[in-house]
N, C-alpha and C positions, 0 to 999 in steps of 0.2 A: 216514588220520591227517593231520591240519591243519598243515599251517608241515614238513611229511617233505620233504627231500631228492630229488630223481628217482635212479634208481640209476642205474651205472656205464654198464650198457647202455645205458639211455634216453638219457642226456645225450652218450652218441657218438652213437647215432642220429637225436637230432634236431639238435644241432650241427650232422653231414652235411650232414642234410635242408635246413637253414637256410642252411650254406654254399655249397652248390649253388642254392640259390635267390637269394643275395646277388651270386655270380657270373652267372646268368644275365638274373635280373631286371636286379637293379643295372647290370652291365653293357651290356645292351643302353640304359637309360637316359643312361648315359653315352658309347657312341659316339653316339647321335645328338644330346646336347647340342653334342657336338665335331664332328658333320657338319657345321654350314656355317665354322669355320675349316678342316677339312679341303677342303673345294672351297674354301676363298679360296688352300690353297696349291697348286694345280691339279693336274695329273697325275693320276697316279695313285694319291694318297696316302688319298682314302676306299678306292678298294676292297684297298688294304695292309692300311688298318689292320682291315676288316672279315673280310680271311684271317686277321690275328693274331688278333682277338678269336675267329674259331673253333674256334682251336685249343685257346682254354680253356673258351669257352661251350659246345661240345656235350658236352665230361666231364661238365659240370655239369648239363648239362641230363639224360645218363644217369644221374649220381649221384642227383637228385631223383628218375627215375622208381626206381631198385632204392629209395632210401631209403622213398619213398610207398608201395612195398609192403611191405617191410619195419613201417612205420608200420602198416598197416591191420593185420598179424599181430599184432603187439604189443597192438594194443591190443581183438583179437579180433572184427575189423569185421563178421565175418558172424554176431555175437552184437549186433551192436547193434541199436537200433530202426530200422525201415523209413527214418525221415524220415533219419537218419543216414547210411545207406546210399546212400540217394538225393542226399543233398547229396557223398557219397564222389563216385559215379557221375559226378555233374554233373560235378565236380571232374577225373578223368580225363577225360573229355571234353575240359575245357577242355588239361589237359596235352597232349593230343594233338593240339588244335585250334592250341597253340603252337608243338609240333613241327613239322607241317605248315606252318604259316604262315611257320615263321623257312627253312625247306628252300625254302619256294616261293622267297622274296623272295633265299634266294642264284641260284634258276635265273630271277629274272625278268629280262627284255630290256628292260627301259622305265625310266624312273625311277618312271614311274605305279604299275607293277603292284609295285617295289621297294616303294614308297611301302605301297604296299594291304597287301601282304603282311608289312609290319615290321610296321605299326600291327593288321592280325590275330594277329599273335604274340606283340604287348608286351600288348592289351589282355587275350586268353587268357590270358597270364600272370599279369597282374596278377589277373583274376578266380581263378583257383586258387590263388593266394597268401590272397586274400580266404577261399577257401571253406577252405582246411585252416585259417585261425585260428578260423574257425566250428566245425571241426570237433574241433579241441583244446578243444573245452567251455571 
């Protein structure tokens, strides 16, 4: 039906889905706009504010993965066409390729491998934010 409502369900579950992507994305865009005043005010105050940001960006980042599967059920993923499926796939991939990269860059010892491992995580991320609006047709 044209111009319908999502139902009650739907619109908690991709709300979720959205709001967990708004904290994780969003947020990782936002501590490193605020990185370099955080090293102008010395000490230790980037990597404080990078334990506080954890404490809300990995909920977030679990809320998107239960939400993403959640999503794929709803919308009955293993009925969809191949090419669909394959853009899902890509899509976890890349969730996990964020995972990874944002875990590596809290145990990396360098600024470099810090460095490597934010920008693998933000860009992962940002590609799987890409691939689900693909994916919501």
């Amino acid at each position: 039906m044209v111009g319908a409502l999502a139902s009650t369900p739907t619109v908690v579950r991709v709300s979720l889905h959205v709001l967990g992507a708004s904290v994780w994305l969003g947020g990782q865009l936002v501590v490193a706009g605020l990185l370099p005043t955080l090293r102008a005010m010395g000490g230790d105050a980037p990597r404080r504010v990078a334990t506080a940001f954890s404490r809300v960006s990995w909920p977030a980042y679990w809320l998107l993965v239960v939400t993403g599967f959640w999503n794929y059920a709803a919308v009955h993923g293993a009925s969809q066409s191949s090419a669909w499926n394959t853009v899902f796939l890509i899509k976890m991939l890349c969730v996990v390729a964020a995972g990874v990269g944002a875990y590596l860059h809290t145990r990396a010892t360098t600024p470099q491998l810090r460095g490597m491992f934010a920008g693998v995580g933000t860009l992962a991320t940002m590609a799987a934010m890409v691939l689900g609006v693909a994916l919501a047709g």
